[in-house]
LORO-366678 format. One line per 10 residues: number of its first residue (from 1); their letters; for each residue x, z, y negated of C-alpha. Coordinates in nm, 2 decimals, decimal comma. Example, Ala and Ser with C-alpha at 12.3 -4.5 7.8 and 13.67 -1.06 7.14 Angstrom:
<dotors>
1	as	1,23 0,78 0,45; 1,37 0,71 0,11 $
</dotors>
This chain:
<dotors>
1	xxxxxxxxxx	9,35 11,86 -11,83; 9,37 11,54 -12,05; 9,26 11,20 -11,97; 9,26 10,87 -12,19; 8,97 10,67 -12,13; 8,77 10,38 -12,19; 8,45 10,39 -12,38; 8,37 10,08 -12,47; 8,50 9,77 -12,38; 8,82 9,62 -12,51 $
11	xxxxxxxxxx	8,88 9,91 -12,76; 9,15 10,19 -12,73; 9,14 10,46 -12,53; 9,07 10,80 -12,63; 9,24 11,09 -12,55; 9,00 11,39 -12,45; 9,03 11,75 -12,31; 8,84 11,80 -11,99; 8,78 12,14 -11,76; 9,11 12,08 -11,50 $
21	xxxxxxxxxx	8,96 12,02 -11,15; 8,95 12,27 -10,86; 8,94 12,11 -10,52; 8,74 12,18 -10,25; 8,72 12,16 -9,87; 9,00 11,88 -9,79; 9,06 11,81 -10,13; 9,40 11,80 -10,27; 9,48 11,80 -10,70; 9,77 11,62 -10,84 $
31	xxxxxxxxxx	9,96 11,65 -11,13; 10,03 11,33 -11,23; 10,40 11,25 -11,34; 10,37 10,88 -11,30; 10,16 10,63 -11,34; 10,22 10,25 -11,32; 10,04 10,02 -11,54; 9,86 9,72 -11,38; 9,71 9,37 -11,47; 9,34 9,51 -11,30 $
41	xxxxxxxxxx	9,34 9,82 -11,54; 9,33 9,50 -11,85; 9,08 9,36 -11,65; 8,88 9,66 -11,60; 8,94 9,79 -11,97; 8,82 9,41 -12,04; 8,51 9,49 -11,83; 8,45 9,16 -11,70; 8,56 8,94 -11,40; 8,65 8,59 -11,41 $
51	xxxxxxxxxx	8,42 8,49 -11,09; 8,53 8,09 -11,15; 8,16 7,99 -11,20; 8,04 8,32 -11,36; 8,14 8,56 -11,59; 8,08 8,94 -11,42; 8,04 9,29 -11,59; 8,19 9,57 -11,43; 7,88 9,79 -11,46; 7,74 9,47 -11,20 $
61	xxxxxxxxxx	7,95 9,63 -10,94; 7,84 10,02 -11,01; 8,11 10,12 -11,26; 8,01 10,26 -11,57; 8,24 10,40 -11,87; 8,40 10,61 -11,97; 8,61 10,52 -11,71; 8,95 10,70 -11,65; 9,19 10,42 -11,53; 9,51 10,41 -11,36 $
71	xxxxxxxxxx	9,59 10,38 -10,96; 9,98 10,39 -10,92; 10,01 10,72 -10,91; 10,28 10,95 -10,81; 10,27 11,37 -10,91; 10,29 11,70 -10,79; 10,06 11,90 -10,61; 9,88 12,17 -10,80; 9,54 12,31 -10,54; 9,44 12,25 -10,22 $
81	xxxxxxxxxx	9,09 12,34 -10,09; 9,03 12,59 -9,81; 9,05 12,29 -9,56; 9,35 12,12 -9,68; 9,64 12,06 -9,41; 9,97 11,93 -9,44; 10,04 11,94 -9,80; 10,14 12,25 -9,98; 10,13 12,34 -10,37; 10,46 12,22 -10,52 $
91	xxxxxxxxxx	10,48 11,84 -10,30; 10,57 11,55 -10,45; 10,36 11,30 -10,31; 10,26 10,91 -10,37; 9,91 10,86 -10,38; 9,73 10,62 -10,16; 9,42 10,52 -10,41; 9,22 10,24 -10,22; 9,00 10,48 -10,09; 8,68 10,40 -9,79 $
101	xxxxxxxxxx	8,35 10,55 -9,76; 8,57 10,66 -9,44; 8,30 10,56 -9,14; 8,21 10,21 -9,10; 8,37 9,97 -8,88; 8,63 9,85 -9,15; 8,74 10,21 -9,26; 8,75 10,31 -8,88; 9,03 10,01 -8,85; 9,22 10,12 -9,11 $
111	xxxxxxxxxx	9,11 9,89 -9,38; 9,00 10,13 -9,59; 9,09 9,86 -9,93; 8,81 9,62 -9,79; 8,56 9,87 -9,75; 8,17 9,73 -9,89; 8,11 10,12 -10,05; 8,50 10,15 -10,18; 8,57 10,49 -10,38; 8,88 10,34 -10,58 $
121	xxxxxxxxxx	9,08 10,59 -10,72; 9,11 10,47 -11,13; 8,77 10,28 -11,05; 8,51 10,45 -10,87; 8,70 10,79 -10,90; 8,90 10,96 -11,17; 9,25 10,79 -11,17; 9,60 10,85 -11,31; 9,51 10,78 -11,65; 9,46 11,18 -11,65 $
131	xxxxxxxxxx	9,68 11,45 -11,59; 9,49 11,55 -11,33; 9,43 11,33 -11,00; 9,17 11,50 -10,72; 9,24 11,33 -10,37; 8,99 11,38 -10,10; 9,21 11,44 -9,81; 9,58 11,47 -9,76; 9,62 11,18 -9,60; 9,62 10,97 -9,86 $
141	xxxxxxxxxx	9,95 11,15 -10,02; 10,25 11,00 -9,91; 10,63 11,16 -9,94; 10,85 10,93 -10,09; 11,15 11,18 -10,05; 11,39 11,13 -10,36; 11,31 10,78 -10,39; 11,29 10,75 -10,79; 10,93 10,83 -10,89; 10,85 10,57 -11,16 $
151	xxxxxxxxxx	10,97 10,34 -10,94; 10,77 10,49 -10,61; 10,44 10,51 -10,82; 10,44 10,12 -10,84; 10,43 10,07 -10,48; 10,09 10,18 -10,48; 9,96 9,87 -10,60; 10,22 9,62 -10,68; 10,46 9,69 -10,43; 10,15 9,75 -10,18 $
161	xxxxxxxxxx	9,93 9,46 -10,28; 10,29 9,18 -10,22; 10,40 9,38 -9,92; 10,01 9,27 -9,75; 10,05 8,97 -9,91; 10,39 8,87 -9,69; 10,31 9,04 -9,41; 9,94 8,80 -9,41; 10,24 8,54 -9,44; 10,44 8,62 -9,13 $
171	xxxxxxxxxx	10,61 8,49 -8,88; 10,83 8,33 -9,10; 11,22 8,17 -9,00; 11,44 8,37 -9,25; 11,58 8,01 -9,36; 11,20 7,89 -9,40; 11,09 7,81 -9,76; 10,84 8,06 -9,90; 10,70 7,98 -10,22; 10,65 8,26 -10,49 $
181	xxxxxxxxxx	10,41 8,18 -10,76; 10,44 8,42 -11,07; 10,75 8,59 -11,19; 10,54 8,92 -11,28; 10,57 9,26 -11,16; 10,40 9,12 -10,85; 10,58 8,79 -10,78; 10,92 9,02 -10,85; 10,76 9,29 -10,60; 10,68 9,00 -10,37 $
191	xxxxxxxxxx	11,09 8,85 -10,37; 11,24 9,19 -10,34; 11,05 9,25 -10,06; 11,09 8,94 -9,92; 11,45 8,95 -9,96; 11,44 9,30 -9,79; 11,29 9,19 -9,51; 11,59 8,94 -9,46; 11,45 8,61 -9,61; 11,71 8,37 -9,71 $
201	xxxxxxxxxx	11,55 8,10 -9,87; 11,27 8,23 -10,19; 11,15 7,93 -10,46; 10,98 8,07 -10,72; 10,72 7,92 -10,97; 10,66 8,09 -11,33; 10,57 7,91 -11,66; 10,83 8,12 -11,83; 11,20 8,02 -11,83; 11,29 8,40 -11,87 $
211	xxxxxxxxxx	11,09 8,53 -11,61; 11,27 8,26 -11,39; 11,58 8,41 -11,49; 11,46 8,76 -11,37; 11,33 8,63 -11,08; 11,67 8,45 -10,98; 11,85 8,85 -11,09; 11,58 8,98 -10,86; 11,71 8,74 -10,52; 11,50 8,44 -10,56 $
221	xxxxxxxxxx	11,73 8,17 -10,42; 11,59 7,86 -10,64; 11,33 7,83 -10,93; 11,06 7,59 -11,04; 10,94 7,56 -11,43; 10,58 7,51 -11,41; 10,50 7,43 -11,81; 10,54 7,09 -11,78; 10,53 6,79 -11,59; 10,40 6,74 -11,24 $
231	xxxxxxxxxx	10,45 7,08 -11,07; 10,37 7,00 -10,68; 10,62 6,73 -10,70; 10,89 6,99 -10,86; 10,79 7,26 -10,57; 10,80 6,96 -10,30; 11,15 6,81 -10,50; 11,28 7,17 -10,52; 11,14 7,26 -10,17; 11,28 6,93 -9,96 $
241	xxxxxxxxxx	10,93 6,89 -9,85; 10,57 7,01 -9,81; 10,58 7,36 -9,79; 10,43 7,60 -9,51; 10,32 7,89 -9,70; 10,27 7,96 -10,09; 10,15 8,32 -10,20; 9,97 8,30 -10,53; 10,05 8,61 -10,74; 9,86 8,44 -11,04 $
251	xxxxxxxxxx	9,58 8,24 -10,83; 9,40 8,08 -11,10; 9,27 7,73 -11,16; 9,61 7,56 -11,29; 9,84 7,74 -11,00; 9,60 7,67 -10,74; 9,57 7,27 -10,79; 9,92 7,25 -10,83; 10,01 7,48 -10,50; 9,72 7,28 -10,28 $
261	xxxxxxxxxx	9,89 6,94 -10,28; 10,21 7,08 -10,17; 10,14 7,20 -9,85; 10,22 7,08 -9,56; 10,02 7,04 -9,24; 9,95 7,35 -9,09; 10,04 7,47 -9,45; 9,87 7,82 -9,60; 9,82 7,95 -9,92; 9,80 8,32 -9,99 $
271	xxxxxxxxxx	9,58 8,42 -10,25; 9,67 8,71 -10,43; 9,62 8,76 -10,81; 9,28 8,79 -11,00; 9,34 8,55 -11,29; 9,02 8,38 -11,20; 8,91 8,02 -11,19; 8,79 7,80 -10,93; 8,97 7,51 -10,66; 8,83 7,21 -10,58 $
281	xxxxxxxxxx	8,92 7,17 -10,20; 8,89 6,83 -10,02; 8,75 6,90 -9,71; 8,87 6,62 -9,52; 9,27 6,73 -9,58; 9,13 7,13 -9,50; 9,04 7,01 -9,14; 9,29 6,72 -9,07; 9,57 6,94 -9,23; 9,48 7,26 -9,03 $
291	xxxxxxxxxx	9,51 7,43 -9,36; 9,37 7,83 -9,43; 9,34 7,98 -9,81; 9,36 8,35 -9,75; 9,28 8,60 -9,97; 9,47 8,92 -9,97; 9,38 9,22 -10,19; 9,59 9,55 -10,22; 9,68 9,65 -9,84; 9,60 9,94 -9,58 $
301	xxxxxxxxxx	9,72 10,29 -9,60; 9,99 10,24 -9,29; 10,16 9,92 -9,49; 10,19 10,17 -9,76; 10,40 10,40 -9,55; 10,55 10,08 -9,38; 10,68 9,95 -9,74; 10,75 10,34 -9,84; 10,99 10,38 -9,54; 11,13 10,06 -9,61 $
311	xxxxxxxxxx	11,24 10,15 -9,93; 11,35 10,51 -9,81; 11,61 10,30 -9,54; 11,78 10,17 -9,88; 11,70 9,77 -9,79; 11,45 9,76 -10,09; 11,59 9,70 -10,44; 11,43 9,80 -10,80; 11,22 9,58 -10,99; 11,28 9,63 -11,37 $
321	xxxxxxxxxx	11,02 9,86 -11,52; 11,01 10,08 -11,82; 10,93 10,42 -11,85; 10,66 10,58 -12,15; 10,49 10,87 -12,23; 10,14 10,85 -12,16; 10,06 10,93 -12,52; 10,18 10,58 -12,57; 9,92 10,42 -12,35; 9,75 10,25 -12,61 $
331	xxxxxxxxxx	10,06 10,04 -12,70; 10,15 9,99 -12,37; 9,84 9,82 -12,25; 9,89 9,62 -12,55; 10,21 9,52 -12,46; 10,10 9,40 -12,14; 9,82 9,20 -12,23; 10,07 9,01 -12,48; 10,26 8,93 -12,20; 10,62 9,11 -12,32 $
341	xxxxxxxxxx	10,65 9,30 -11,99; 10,94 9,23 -11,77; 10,83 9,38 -11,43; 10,65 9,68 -11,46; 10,58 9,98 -11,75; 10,54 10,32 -11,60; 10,33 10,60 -11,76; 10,54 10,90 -11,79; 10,32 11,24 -11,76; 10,35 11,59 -11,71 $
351	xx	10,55 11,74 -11,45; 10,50 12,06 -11,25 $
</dotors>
């Protein structure tokens, strides 16, 4: 098998031969096809975290290059160990990466992404940055049908990580204001579902007139420019009011003071991306406002298949992304630190 990793920080990755896994017991082995490129493979290629009042090294929180990135990953399956059930060699599958320690109280709820001793597939494990993916049990592998595959790969993270993020949001009145900040991949995962799930009324926020454009193409219903001027009272102008619930696809220290101000009472804030920074919350207006920042990272295995059959009933509609051969990875990531991504690129590997 190949894989392209990182072996020191911030410099390219390099391509190298390895000995092509064989699983055992439950274990199932992918051949990865696809494999979407995301903002937390920079940051872990970076190897630091933006903490707000501390800078943090990855090898802080036990990982340690070379590190084979990579956790949108879609392929075919190649080996299955003498215990595997329910998969068989030949499957196309989606891969559920935000892998447990699989028995304390939060994996035994389902929340298997939240898990203290978290085995990340792309992180703590191997990921789709090789050709070769080895998934400890089958139940991880999702069939996505013939749901286009470069598209299907981003739900594992994107798509995944904005479908959490709404449903932390619900109940919401279809003609209620919802807030989108950040036209990315994730803010344009975040309106598509949105709009699947039959919202009518999607304002979103983005620095970036032509993102704003994409994001309007996409089914936002009105737009804010954030680059200049005073940005809560554009939301509140744009908005007819305070708003009731805001999800952060950036969350860092400039789209969090802006987005705070604008709530309304009972207002919430849903705090998604990993930019980093800090907020400066006035405690007085937290309490008397009954307002609630909530964090929301990545999502459970069953929203997974939740968003998976929602695009399978043909509600959900594409976000742009481009396709390249994983020999181009190099470039790509490049390409997405520069910020000339619209929506999503997709690695392109082998197939079966």
């Amino acid at each position: 098998m190949r894989s392209w990793k990182v072996f020191e920080a911030s410099e390219v990755l390099k391509e190298v031969e390895e000995v092509t896994p064989e699983p055992t017991g439950s274990e199932v082995v992918i051949l990865v096809s696809h494999c979407g490129l995301c903002h937390s493979d920079l940051t872990l290629w970076k190897g630091i975290f933006d903490m707000g009042d501390r800078k943090v090294s990855i090898d802080s929180i036990g990982l340690t290059r070379p590190l084979t990135l990579g956790h949108e990953i879609l392929g075919t399956v190649t080996a299955v160990g003498s215990e595997a059930t329910g998969v068989k060699i030949g499957d196309r599958r989606l891969v559920y990466p935000w892998l447990g320690c699989g028995t304390c109280d939060t994996c035994r709820t389902g929340r298997e992404n939240l898990c203290m001793q978290a085995r990340q597939l792309g992180m703590k494990r191997p990921g789709g940055f090789g050709s070769h993916v080895v998934v400890p049990h089958s139940r991880y592998l999702i069939d996505t049908d013939d749901l286009d595959p470069a598209l299907a790969a981003t739900y594992a993270c994107s798509g995944l990580t904005a479908y959490s993020a709404i449903r932390k949001a619900m109940p919401m009145r279809p003609d209620e204001a919802v807030v989108v900040v950040g036209a990315g991949g994730l803010g344009l995962s975040g309106i598509v579902i949105l709009k699947a799930l039959g919202h009518e009324n999607i304002v979103v926020v983005d620095m970036s007139e032509e993102k704003l454009k994409t994001a309007l193409e996409a089914g936002a219903h009105k737009t804010v420019l954030s680059s200049s001027g005073d940005v809560t009272q554009k939301i509140v102008e744009t908005v007819g009011g305070p708003v009731r619930t805001i999800i952060d696809f950036v969350n860092n220290s400039e789209t969090t003071a802006f987005s705070f101000p604008a709530l309304a009472r009972g207002g919430r804030i849903i705090m998604v991306g990993m930019y980093g920074g800090q907020l400066t919350v006035p405690t007085m207006r937290m309490a008397q406002g009954g307002l609630s920042l909530i964090g929301s990272i990545t999502g459970t295995l069953q929203e997974l298949r939740e968003l998976v059959d929602l695009a399978k009933s043909g509600k959900l509609d594409a976000i742009p992304y481009e396709a390249v051969p994983k020999s181009d990875i190099n470039g790509a990531m490049n390409r997405l630190l520069k910020g000339a991504v619209k929506g999503r690129i997709v690695l392109q590997g082998e197939t079966a």
